[in-house]
N, C-alpha and C positions, 0 to 999 in steps of 0.2 A: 504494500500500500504506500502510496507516498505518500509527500508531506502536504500536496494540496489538492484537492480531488475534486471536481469536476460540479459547476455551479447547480447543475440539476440534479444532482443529487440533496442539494441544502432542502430541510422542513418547508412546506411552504406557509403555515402557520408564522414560524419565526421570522422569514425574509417579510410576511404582510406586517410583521409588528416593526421589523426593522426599518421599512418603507415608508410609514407614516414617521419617521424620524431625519433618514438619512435616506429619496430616493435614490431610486436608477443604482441601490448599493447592491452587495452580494454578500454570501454567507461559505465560504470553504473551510472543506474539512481538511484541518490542520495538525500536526503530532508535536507537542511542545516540547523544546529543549530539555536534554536529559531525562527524558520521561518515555512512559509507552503510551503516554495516553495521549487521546484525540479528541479534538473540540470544534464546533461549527465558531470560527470568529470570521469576525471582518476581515478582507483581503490587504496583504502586506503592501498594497499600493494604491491603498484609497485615494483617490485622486480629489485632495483638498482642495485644490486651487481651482476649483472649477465650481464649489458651493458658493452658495448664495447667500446674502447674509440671513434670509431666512430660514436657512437648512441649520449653521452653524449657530443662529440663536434655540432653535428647538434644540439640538445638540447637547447646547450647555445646561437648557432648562428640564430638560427630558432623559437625562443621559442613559444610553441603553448600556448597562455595564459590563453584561453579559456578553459583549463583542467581543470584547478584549478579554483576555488575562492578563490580570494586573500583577504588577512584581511580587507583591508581598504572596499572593495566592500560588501563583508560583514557585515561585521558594517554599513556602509550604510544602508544596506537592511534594517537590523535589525533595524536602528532608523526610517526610512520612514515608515517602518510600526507600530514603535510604536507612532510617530508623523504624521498621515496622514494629517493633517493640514497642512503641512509645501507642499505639491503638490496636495491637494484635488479642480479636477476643474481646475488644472493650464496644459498649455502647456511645456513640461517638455525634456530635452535632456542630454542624457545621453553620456559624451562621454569617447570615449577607453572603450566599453561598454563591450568587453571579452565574458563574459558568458551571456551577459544580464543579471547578478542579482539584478542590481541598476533600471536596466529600468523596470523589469519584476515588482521587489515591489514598484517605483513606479505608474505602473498602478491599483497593486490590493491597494495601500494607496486612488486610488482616482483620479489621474491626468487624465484631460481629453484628453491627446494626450498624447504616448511620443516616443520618435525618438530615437533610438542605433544608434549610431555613431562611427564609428570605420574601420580604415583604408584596416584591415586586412580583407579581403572577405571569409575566415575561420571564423573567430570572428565572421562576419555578421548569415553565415548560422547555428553556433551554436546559436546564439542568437533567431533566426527562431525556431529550434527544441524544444529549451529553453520556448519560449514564447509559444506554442504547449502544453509543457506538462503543463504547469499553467495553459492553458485555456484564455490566454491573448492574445491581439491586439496590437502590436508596428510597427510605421513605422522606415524605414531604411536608412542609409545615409553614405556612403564612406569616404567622402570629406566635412569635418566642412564647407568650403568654397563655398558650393553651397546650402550651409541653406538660403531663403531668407526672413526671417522672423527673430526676434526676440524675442525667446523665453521666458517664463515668469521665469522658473528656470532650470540654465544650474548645472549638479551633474558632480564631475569628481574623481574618485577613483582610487590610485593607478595611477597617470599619470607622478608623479613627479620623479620616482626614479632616470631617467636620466637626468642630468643635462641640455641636449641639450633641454630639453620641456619645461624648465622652462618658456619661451616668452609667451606659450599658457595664462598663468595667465593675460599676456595683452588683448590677442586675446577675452578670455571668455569677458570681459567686453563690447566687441562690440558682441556678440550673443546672452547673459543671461540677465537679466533686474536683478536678482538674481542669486550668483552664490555663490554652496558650493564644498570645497575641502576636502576630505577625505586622508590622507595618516600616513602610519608607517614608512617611511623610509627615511623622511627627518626631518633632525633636525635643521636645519638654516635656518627654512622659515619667507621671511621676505620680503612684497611688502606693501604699501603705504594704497593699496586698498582693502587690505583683511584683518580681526581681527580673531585673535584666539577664535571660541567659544565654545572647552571644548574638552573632552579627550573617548574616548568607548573603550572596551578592546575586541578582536578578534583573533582568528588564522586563517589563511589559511585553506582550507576545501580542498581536505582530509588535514587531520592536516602536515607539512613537517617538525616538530620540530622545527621549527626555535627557535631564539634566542628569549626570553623573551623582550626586545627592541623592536621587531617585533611584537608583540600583543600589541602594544600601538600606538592606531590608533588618530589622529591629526584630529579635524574638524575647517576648516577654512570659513567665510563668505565672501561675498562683504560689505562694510558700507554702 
């Protein structure tokens, strides 16, 4: 299989969700760095210079996040499955799951359950098609708030950029028994209950050039 497969093959559910955001775009099946796994993103050559300022204001205001892999998700993936110890057997929840690339590698790391969670019901049914082409089983979940269980490890990538979610780092503590935080975009992170433990380097898939900054993904624990 390569690494970019053929536009008719993309959901076409997904491309009509992605069309009222970013027409005339496409959706290819993609295999991320260092990984086995495979994801419907946006094509590595979107052709920005050709939107409109109406296209890039939905963009910003709408953002489908679920196009991309973003770094911190990423790195994730990429250490669950080089660490499958860290969810092998365990009930596991993945939240602001996007693409499911955190949820998808930790099922094939091992975990005996794991749950996408994410608010956005685009996100959910990418993460559906997502989990399809890997050949994995994830259940799904809208509303953090109707989990009624306590999970054994809650993973959250890339949740922090906006300052309003920072409270969630309280909430994980009441749904995760163990909870890990991945991010590159905050740099004053600083809660009572979580230890800094260690640094992965990632870009965004398709790569967006980002700023060097941005490929320095922050892993955070529970104590």
């Amino acid at each position: 299989m390569s690494d970019l497969q053929e536009l008719s093959l993309a959901p076409q559910h997904l491309l009509d969700a992605l069309h009222q955001v970013i027409p005339d775009s496409s959706l290819l099946r993609q295999t991320l760095p260092n990984t086995s796994i495979d994801l419907w993103l946006i094509p590595p050559d979107l052709p920005t210079e050709r939107m409109d300022d109406e296209v890039i204001r939905r963009i910003w205001s709408d953002t489908p996040y679920w196009i991309f892999c973003w770094a911190s998700g990423l790195s994730m993936a990429q250490w669950l499955l080089a660490e499958p110890e860290r969810v092998r057997g365990k009930t596991v929840l993945d939240f602001g799951a996007g693409s499911g690339v955190v949820a998808i590698a930790a099922k094939l790391a091992g975990a005996a359950r794991v749950i996408a969670c994410d608010i956005d019901l685009v996100s959910l049914a990418s993460c559906r098609e997502n989990a399809e082409l890997n050949n994995v089983t994830l259940e799904y979940l809208a509303d953090l708030y109707q989990l009624d269980e306590q999970v054994d490890v809650l993973l959250a990538a890339d949740v922090l950029y906006d300052q309003s979610n920072r409270f969630f780092l309280d909430e994980f503590l009441r749904f995760g028994k163990e909870v890990w935080v991945a991010d590159s975009r905050v740099k004053n992170f600083s809660h009572p209950q979580y230890v800094k433990e260690g640094e992965r380097s990632a870009s965004t898939w398709p790569d967006l050039d980002e700023a060097n900054e941005f490929r320095n993904v922050s892993f955070y624990r529970t104590l």
